[in-house]
gemmi code that builds the backbone of each chain (N, CA, C; Angstrom):
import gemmi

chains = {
    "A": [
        ("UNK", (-2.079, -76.250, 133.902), (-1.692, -75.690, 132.611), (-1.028, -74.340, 132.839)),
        ("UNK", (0.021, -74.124, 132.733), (0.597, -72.907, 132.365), (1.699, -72.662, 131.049)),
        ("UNK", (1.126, -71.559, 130.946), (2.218, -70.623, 129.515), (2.813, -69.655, 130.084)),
        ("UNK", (4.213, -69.506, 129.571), (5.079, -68.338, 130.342), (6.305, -68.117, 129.144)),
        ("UNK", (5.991, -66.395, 128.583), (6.829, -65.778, 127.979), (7.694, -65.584, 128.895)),
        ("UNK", (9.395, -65.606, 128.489), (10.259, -65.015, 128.795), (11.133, -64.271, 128.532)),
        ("UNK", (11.593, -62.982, 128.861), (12.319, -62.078, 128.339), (13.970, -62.215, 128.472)),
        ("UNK", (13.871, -63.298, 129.828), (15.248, -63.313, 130.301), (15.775, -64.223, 130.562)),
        ("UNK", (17.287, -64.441, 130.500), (17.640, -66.337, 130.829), (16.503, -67.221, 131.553)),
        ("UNK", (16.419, -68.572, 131.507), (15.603, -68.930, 132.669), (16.431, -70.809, 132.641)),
        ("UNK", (16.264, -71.066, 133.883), (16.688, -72.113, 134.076), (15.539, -73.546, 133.688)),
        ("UNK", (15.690, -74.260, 133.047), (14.334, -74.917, 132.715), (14.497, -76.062, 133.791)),
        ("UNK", (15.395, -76.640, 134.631), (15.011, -77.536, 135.679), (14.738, -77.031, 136.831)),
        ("UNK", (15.326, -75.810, 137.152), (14.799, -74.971, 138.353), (12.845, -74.759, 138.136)),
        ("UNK", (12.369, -74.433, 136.932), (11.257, -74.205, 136.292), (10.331, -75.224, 136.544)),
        ("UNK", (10.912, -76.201, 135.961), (9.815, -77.532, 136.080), (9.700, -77.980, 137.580)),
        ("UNK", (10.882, -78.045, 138.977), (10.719, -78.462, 139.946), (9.901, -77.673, 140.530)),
        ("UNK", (10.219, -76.471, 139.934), (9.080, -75.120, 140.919), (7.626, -75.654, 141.009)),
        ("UNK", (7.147, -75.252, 139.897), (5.627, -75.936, 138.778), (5.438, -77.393, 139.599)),
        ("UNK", (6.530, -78.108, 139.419), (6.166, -79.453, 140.143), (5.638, -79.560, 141.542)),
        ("UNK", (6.481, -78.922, 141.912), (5.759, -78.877, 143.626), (5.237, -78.088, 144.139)),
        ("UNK", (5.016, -77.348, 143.266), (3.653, -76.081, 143.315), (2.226, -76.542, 143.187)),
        ("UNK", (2.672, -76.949, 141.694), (0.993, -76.820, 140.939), (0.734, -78.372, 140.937)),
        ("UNK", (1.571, -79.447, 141.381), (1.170, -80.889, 140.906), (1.316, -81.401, 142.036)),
        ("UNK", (0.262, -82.645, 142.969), (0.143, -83.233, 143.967), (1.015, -84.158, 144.041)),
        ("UNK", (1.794, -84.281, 144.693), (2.837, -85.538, 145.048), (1.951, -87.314, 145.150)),
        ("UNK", (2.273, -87.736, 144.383), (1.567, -89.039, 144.640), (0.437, -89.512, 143.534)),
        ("UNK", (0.279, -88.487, 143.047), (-0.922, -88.430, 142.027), (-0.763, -88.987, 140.879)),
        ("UNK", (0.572, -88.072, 140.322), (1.006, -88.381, 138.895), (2.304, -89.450, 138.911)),
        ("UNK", (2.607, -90.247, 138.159), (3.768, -91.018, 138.197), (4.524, -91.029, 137.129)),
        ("UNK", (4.106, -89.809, 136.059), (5.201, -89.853, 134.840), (5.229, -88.414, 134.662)),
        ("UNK", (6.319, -87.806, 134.347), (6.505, -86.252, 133.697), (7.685, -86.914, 132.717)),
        ("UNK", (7.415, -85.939, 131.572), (8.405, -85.897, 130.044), (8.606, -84.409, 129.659)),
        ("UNK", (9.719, -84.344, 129.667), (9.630, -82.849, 128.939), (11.057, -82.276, 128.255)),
        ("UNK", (11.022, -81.495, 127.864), (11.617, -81.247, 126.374), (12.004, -79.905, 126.664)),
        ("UNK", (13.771, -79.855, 126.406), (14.306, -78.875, 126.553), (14.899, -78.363, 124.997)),
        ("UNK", (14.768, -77.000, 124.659), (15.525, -76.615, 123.025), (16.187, -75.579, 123.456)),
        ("UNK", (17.401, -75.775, 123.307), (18.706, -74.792, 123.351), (19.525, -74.173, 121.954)),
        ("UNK", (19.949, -73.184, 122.234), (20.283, -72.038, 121.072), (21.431, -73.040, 120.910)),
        ("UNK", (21.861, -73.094, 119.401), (23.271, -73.916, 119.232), (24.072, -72.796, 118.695)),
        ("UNK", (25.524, -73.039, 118.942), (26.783, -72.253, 118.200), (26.597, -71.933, 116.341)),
        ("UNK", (25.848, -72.858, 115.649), (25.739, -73.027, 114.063), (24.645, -73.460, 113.855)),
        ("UNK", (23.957, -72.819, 112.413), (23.183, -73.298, 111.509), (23.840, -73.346, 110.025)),
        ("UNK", (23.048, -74.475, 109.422), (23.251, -74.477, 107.953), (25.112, -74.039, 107.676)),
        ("UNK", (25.670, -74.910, 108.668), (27.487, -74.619, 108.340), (27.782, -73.182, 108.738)),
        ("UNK", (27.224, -72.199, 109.280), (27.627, -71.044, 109.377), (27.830, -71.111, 111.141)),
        ("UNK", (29.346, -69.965, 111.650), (28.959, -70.062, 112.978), (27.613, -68.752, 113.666)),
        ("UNK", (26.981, -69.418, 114.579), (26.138, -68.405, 115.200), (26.484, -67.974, 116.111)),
        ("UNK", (26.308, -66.193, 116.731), (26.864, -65.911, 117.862), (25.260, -65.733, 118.990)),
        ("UNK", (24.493, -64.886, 118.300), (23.222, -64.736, 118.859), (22.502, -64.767, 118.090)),
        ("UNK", (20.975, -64.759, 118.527), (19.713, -64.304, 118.093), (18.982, -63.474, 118.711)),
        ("UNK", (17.734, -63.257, 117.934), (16.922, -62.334, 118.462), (15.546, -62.741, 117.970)),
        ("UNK", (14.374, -63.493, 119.087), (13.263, -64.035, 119.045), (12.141, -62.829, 119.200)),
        ("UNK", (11.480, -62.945, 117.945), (10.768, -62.047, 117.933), (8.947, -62.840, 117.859)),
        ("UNK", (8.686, -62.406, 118.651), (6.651, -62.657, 118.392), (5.779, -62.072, 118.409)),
        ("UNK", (4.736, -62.301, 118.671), (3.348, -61.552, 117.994), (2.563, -61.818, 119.503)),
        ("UNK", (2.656, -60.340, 120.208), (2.156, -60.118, 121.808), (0.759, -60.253, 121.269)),
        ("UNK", (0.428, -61.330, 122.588), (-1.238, -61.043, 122.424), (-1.494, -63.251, 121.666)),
        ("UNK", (-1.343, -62.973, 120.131), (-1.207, -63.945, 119.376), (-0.494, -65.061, 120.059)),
        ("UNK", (0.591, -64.639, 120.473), (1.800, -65.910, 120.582), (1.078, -66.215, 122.164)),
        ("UNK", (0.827, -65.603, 122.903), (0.426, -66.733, 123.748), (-0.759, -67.380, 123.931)),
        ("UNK", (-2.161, -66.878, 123.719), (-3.054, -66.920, 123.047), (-3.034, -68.953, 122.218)),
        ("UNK", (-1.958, -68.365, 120.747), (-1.906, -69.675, 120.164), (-1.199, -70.975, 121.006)),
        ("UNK", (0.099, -70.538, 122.213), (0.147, -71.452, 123.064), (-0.806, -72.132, 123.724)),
        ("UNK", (-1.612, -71.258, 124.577), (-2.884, -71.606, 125.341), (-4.013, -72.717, 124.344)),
        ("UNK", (-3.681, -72.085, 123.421), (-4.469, -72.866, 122.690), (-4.455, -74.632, 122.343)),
        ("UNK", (-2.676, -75.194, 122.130), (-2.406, -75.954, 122.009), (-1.968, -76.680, 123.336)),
        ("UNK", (-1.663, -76.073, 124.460), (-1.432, -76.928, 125.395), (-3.434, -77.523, 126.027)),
        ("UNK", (-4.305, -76.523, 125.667), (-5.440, -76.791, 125.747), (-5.981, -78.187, 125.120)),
        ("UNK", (-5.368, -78.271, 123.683), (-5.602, -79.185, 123.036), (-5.005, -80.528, 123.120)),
        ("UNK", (-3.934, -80.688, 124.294), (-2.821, -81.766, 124.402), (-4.002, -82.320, 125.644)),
        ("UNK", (-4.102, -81.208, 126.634), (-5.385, -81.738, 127.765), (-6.305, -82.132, 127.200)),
        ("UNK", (-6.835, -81.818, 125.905), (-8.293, -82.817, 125.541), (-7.824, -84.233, 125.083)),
        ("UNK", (-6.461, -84.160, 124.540), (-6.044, -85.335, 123.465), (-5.672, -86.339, 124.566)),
        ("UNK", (-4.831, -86.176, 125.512), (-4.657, -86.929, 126.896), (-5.053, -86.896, 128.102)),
        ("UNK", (-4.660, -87.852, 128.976), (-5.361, -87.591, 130.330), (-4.246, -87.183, 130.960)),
        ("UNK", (-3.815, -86.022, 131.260), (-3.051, -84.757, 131.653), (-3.162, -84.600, 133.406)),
        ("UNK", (-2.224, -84.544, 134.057), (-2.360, -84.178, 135.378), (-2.028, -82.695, 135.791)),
        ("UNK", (-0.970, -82.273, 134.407), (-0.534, -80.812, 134.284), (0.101, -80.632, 133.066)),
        ("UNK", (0.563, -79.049, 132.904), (1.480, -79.365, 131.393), (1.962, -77.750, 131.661)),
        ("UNK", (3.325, -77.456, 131.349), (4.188, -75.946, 131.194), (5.050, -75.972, 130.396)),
        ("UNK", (4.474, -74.481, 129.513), (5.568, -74.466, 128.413), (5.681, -72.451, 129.171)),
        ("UNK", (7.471, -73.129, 128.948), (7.912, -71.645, 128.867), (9.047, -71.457, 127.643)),
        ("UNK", (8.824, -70.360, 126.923), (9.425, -69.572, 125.897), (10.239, -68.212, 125.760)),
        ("UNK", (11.373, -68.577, 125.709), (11.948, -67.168, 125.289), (11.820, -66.225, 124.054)),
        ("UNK", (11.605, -64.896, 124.523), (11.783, -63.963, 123.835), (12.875, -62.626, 123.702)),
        ("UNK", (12.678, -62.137, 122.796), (14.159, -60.989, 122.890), (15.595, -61.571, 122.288)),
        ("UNK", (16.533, -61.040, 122.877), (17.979, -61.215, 122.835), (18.142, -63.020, 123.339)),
        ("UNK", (18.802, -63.889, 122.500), (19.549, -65.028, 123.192), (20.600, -65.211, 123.036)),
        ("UNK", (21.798, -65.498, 124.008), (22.827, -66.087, 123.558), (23.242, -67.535, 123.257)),
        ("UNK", (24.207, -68.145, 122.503), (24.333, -69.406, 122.618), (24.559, -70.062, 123.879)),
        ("UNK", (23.901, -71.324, 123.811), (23.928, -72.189, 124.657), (22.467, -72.098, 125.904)),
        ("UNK", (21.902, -70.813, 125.406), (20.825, -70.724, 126.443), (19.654, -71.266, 125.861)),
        ("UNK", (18.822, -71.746, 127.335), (17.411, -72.868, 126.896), (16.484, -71.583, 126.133)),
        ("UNK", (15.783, -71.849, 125.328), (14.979, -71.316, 124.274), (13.721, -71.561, 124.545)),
        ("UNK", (13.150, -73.156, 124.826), (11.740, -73.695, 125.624), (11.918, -74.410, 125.956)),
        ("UNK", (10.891, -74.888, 126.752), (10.645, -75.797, 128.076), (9.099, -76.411, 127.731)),
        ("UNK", (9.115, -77.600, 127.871), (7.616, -78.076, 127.610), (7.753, -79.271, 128.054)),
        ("UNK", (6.381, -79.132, 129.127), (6.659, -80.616, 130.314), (4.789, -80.786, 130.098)),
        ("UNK", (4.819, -82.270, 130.631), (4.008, -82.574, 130.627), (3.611, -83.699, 131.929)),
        ("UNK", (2.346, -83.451, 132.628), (2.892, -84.658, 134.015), (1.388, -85.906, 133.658)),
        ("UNK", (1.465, -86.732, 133.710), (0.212, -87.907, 133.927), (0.198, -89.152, 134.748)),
        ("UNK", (-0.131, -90.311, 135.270), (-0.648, -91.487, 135.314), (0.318, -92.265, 135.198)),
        ("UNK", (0.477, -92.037, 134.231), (1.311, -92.954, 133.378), (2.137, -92.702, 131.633)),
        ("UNK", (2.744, -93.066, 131.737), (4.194, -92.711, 131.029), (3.634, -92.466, 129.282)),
        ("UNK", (2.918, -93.181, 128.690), (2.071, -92.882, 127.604), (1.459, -91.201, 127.331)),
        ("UNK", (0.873, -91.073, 127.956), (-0.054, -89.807, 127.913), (1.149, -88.462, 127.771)),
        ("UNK", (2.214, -88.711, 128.812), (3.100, -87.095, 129.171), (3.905, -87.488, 128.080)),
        ("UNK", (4.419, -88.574, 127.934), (5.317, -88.656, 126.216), (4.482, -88.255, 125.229)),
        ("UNK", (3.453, -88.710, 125.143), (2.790, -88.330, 123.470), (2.207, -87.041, 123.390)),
        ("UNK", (2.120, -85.760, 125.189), (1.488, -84.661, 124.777), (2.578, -83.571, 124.839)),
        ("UNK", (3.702, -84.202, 125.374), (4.885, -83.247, 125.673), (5.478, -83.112, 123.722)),
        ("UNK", (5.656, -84.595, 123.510), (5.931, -84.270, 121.508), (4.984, -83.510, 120.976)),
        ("UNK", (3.754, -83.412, 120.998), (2.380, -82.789, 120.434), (3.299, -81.091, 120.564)),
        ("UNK", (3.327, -80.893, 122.218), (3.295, -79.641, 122.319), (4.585, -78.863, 121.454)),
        ("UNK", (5.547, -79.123, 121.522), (6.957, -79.100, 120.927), (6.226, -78.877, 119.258)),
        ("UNK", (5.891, -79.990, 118.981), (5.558, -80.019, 117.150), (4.538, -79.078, 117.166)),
        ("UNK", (3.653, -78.710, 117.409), (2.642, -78.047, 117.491), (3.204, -76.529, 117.979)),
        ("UNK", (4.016, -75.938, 118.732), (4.478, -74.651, 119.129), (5.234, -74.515, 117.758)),
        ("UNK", (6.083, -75.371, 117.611), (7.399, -74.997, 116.238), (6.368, -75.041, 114.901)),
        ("UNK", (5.087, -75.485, 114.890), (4.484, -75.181, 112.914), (3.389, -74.399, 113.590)),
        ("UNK", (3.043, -73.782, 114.694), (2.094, -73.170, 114.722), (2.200, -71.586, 115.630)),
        ("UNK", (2.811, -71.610, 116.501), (2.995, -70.278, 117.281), (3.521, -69.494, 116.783)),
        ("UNK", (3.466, -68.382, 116.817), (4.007, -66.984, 115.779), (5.013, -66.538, 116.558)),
        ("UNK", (6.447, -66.899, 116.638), (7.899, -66.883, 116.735), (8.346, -66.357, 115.486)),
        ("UNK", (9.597, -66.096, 115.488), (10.707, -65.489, 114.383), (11.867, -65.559, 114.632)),
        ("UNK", (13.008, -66.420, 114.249), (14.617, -66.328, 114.427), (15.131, -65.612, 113.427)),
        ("UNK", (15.856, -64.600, 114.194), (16.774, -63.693, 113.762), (18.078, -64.016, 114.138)),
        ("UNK", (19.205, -64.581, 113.129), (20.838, -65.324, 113.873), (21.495, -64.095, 113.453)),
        ("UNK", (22.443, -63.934, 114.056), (23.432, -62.943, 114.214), (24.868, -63.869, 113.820)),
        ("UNK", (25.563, -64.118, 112.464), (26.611, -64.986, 112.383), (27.505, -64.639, 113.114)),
        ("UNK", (28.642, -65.196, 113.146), (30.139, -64.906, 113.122), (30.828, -63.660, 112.930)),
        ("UNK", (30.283, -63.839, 111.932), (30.526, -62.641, 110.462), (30.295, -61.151, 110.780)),
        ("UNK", (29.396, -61.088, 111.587), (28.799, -60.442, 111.835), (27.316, -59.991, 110.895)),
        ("UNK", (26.929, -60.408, 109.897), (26.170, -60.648, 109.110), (24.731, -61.524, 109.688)),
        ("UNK", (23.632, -60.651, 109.930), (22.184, -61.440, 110.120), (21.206, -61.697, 109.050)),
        ("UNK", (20.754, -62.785, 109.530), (19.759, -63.499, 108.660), (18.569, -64.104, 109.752)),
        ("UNK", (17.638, -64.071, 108.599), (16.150, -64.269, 109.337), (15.939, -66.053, 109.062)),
        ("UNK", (15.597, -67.074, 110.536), (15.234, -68.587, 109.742), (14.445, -68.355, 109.040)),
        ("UNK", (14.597, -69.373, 107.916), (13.257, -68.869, 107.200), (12.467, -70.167, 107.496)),
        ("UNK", (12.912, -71.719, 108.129), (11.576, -72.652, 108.682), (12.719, -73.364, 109.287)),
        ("UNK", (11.617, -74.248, 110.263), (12.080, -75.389, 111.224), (12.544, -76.332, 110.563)),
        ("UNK", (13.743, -77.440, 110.892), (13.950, -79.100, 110.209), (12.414, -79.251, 111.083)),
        ("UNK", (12.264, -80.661, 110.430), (10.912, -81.427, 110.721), (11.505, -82.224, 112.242)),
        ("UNK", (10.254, -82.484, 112.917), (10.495, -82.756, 113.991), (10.430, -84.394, 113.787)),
        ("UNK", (9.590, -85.277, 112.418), (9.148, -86.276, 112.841), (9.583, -86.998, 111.530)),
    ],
    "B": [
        ("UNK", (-14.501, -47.165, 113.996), (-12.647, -47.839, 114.208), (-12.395, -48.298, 112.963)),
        ("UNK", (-10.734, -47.721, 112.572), (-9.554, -48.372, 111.222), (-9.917, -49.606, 111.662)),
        ("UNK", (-9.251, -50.450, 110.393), (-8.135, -51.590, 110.582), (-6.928, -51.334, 110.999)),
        ("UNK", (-6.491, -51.818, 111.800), (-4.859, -51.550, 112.292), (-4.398, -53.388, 111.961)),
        ("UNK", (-3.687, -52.815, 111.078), (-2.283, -53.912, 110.331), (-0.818, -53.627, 110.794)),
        ("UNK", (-0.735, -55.265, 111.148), (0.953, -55.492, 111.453), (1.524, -56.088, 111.034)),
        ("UNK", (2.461, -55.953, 110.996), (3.331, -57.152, 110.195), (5.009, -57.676, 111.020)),
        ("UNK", (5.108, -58.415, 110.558), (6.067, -59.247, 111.819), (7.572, -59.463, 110.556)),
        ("UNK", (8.474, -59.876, 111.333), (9.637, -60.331, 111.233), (10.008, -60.001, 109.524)),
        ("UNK", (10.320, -61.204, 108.640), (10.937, -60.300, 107.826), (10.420, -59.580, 106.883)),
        ("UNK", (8.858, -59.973, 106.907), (7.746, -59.502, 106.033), (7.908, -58.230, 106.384)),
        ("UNK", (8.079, -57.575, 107.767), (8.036, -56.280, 108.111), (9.471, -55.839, 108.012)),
        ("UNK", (10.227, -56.162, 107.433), (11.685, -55.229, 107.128), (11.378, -55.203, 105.558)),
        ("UNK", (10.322, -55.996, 104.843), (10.402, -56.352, 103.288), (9.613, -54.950, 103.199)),
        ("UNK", (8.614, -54.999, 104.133), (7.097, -53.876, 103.857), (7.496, -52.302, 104.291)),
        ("UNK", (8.585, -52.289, 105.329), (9.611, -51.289, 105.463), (8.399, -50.242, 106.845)),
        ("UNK", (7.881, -51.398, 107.292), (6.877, -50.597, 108.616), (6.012, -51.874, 109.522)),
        ("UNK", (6.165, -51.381, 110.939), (5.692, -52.789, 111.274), (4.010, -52.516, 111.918)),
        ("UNK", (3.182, -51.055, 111.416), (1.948, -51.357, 111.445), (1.152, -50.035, 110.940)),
        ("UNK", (-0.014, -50.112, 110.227), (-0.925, -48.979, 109.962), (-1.710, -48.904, 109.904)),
        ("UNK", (-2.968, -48.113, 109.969), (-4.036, -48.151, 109.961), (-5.000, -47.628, 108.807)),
        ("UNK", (-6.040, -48.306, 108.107), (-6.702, -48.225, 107.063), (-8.555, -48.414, 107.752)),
        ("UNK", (-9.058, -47.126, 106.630), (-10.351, -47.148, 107.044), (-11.138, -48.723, 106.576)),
        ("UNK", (-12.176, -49.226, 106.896), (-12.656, -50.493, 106.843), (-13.775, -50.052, 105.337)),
        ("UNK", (-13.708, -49.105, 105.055), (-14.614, -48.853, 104.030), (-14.211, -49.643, 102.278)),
        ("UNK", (-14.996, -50.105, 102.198), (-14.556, -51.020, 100.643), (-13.297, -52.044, 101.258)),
        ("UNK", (-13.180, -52.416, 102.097), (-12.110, -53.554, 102.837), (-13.148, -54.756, 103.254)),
        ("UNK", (-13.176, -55.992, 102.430), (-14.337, -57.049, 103.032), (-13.655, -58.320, 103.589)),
        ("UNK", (-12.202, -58.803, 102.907), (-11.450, -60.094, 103.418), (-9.518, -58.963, 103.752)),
        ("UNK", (-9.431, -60.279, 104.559), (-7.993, -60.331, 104.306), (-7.180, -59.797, 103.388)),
        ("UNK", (-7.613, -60.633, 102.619), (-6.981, -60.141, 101.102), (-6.955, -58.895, 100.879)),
        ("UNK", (-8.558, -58.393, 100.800), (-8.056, -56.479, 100.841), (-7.017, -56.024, 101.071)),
        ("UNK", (-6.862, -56.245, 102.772), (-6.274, -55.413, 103.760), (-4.817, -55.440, 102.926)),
        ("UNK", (-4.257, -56.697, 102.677), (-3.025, -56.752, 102.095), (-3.140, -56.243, 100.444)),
        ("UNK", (-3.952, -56.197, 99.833), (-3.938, -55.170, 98.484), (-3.863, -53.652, 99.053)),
        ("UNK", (-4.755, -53.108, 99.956), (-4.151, -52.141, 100.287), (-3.163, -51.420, 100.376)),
        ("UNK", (-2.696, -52.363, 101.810), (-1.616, -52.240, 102.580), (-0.221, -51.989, 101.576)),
        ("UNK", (-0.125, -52.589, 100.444), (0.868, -53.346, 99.492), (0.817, -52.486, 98.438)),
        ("UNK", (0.017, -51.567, 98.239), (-0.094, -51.227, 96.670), (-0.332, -52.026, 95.742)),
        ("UNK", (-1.290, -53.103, 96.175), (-1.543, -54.121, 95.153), (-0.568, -55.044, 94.851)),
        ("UNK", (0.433, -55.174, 95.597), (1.671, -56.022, 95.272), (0.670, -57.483, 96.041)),
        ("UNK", (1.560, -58.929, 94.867), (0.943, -59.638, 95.459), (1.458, -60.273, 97.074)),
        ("UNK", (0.617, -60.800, 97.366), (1.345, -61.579, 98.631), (2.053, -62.458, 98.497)),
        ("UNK", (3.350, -62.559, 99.367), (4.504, -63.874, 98.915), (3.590, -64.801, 99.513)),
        ("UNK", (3.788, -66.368, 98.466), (2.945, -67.374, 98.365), (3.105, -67.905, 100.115)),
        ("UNK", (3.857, -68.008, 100.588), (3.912, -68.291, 102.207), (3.433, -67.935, 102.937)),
        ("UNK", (2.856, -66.394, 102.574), (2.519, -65.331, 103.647), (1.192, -65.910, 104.759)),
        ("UNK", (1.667, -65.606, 105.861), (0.787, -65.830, 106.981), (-0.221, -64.752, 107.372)),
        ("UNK", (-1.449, -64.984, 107.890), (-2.372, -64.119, 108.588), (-3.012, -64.136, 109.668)),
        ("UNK", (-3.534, -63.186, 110.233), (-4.553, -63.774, 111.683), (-5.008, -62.472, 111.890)),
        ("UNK", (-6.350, -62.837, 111.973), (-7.568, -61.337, 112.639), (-7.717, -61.421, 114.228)),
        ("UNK", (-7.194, -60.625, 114.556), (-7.764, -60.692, 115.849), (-6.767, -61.602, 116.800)),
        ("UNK", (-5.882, -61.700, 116.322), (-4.669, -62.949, 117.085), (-5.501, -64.448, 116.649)),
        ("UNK", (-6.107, -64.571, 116.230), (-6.550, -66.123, 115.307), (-5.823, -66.393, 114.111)),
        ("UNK", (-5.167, -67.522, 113.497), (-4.895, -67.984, 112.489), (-5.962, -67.417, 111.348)),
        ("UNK", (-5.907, -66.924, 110.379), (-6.561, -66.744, 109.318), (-6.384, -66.846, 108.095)),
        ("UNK", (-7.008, -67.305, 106.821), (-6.918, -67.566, 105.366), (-7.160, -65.998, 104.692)),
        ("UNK", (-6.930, -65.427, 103.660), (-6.924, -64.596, 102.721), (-8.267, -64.434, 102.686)),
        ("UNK", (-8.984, -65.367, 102.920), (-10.590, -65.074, 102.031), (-11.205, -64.438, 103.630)),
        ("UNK", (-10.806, -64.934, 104.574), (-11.007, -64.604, 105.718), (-11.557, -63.078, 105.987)),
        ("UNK", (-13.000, -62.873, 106.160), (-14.104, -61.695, 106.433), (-13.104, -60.768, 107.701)),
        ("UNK", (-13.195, -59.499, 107.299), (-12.509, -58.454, 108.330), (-13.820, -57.207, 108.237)),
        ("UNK", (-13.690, -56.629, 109.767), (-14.682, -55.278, 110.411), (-14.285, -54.506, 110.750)),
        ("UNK", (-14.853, -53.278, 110.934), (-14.091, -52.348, 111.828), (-13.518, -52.411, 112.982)),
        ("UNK", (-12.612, -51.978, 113.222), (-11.783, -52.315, 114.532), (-10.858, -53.747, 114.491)),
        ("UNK", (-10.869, -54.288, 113.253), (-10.173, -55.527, 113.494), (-8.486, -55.276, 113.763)),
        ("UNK", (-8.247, -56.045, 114.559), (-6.770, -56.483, 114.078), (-6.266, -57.389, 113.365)),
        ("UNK", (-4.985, -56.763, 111.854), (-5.364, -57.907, 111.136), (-3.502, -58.209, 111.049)),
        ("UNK", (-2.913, -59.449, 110.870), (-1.644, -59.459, 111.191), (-1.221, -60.271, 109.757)),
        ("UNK", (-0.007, -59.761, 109.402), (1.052, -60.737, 108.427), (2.071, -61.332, 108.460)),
        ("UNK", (2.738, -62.542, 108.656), (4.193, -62.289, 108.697), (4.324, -63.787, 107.889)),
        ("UNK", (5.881, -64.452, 107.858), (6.187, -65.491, 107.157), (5.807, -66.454, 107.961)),
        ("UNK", (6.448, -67.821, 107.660), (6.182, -69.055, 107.941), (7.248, -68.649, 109.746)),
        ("UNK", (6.489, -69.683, 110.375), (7.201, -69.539, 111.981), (8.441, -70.762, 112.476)),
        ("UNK", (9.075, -70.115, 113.185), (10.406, -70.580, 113.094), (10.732, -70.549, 115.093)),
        ("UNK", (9.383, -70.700, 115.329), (10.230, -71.087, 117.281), (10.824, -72.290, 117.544)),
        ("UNK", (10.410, -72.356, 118.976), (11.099, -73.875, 119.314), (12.586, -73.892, 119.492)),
    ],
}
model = gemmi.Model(1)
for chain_id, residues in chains.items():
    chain = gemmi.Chain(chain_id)
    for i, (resn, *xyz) in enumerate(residues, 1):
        res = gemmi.Residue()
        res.name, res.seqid = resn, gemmi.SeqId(i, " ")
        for name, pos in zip(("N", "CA", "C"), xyz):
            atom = gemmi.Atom()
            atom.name, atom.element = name, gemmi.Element(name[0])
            atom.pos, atom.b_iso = gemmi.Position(*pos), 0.0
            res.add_atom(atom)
        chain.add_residue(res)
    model.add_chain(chain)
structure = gemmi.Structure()
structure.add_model(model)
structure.setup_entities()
């Protein structure tokens, strides 16, 4: 299990191979799933140039720990890493990362979606878009994941 | 020990400060802290909380030394 704030670009397949052959036994597990969310150019018809991810130190990882905790009780888990950006983003850069490794292909699909739905209605994040326009606005909620 | 209150994202550009501290005296829930905090203004119906970095409800019991937090609905991912 690991949680990892980030302040600064991060590569999310460099990330997961690291974690993989670090923290997970070769031979053990036979399924990983995981879920990449990247900053897009537009919301709601407007163009976006940046954002600015703001959270609640202490809280926000805390409530991660909490839910990747809860994906290990709900499945039989061989590992699981979510990493999150914070601060300044530009478009096109990965935002989170949430992997999940097991057994078998059931378990890392259904805790890698958990974790994703569960970080986006529950972790204390904040998008701040920076338009075109030059004009910012705060999201005010997620589309539904399901 | 105050209560020390924060408030996050746009709740804290609305509240025009992103934290302060209030004695715990006559302060028993949540709710207080934000009548306080607010001048009695009510809370926008969305508004989020958490003591202590925990999720928390309005009715939700606060002590000295707590940390007690506000902000809107969350938007990661």
């Amino acid at each position: 299990m690991s949680v990892e704030l980030s302040a600064s670009p991060f590569s999310p397949w460099q990330v997961l191979a690291v974690h993989e052959r670090r923290v997970l036994r070769a031979g053990e597990y036979g399924a990983c799933a995981s879920f990449v969310g990247s900053m897009r150019d537009s919301n709601e018809g407007d163009g976006v140039v940046s954002m600015e991810l703001e959270h609640y130190p202490g809280m926000t990882e805390r409530e991660l720990d909490t839910i990747e905790r809860e994906a290990g009780e709900r499945w039989p888990l061989l590992g699981s890493l979510i990493v999150h950006r914070v601060g300044e983003i530009a478009v096109g850069e990965p935002i989170v990362l949430c992997a999940c490794w097991s057994a078998h292909r059931k378990a890392s699909f259904e805790a890698c979606r958990f974790l994703m739905e569960a970080l986006k209605s529950r972790a204390p994040f904040w998008k701040k878009e920076t338009l075109a326009s030059g004009q910012t606005r705060w999201v005010e909620r997620n589309t539904p994941g399901y | 020990m105050p209560i020390k209150v924060r408030f996050f994202a746009s709740l804290r550009e609305q509240i025009g400060r992103a934290e302060l501290e209030m004695p715990a005296d006559g302060v028993a829930t949540v709710g207080d802290v934000w009548a306080n905090a607010s001048a009695g203004a009510a809370p926008p119906a969305d508004v989020l909380a958490a003591v202590n970095h925990t999720t928390a409800g309005l009715e939700h019991p606060v002590a000295d030394g707590d940390e007690v937090g506000f902000f809107p609905p969350v938007t990661g991912g």
